[in-house]
N, C-alpha and C positions, 0 to 999 in steps of 0.2 A: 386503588392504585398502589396505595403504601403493601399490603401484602404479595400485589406481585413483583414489588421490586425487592420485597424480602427474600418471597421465592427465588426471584432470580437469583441474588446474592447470595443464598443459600448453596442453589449449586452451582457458583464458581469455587473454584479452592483460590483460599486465600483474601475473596473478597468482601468489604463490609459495606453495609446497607448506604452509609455516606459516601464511601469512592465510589458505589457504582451511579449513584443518584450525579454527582459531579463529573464522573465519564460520558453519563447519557446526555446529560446537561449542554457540557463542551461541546460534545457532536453534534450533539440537533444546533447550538448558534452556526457552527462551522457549515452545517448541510447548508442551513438559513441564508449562508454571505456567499455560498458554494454553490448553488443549486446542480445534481447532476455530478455530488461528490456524495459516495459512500462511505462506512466505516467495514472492516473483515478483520476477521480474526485470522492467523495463520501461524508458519513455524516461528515467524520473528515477532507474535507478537500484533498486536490491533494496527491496522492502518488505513490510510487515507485510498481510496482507488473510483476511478469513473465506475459510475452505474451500468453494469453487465459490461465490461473493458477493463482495462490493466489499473493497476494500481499507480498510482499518482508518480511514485519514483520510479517506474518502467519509463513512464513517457518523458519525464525530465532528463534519465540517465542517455536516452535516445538521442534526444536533443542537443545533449552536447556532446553526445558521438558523431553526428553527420555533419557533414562538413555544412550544409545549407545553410542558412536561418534569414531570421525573418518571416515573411509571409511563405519563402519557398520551404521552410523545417517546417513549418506547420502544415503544408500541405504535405509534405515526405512522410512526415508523422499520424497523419491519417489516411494514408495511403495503406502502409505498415501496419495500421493495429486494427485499419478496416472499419473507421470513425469520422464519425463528420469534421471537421477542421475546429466547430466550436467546441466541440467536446477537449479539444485538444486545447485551446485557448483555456477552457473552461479548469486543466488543470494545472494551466502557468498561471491561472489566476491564483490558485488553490497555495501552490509554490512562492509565491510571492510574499502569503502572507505567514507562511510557515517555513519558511528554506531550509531551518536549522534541522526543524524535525525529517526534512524528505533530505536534505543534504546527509544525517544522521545515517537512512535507509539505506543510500546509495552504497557507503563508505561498509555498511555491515554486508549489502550484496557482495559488493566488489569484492571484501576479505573474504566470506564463504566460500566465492570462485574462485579467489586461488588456493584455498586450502585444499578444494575438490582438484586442482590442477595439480597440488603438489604433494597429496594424498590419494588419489585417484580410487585406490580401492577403498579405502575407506567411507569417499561419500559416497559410492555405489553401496556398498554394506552397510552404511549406518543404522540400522533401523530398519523397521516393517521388514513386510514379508520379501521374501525373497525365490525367486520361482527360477527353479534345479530341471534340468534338461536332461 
């Protein structure tokens, strides 16, 4: 076990055999109190997101967009992402016990989109490929 978490660590850049050991660590208790929460990697960075569904701050930042709540936002909100209503519960539990960290996600989504609002050609060109007509 010890070698393949070297290997892993090997090939992340930047990471050593103890953060990753205390990354997998945190996750797995989090899945453990979570059940039916994932970890993913993306452009922002590792995050919390339902198993095959959105990531943990899609469904929170939904939530206090719609005017509902209560039982009826939970039910809007698995209408929307096309989820059983527990799945949905399952990541206000998640939220609950992390706010900071999904409150953190929101506020870094929200600034992206408006930089793509008020840069517009820029996040379409930032990067990757780009396909010429």
């Amino acid at each position: 076990m010890l070698a393949r978490l070297r290997q892993r660590a090997n090939a992340m850049t930047g990471a050593s055999v103890a953060g990753l050991a205390q990354r997998l660590i945190d996750e797995g208790l989090r899945m453990a109190d979570h059940p039916g929460v994932i970890f993913k990697d993306g452009p922002s960075g590792r995050r919390a997101a339902l198993a095959y569904g959105p990531d943990v701050w899609e469904v929170i930042k939904f939530l206090r967009e719609i005017d509902e709540r209560g039982p009826a936002a939970i039910d809007a909100a698995a209408e929307v992402f096309a989820l059983d209503s527990s799945r949905i519960a399952t990541a206000i539990s998640y939220y609950g016990d992390y706010a900071g960290e999904i409150d953190a996600e929101i506020a870094e989504a929200d600034e992206a989109s408006a930089r793509a609002e008020y840069f517009p050609g820029r996040a379409r060109n930032s990067g990757g490929c780009s396909r010429r007509t």
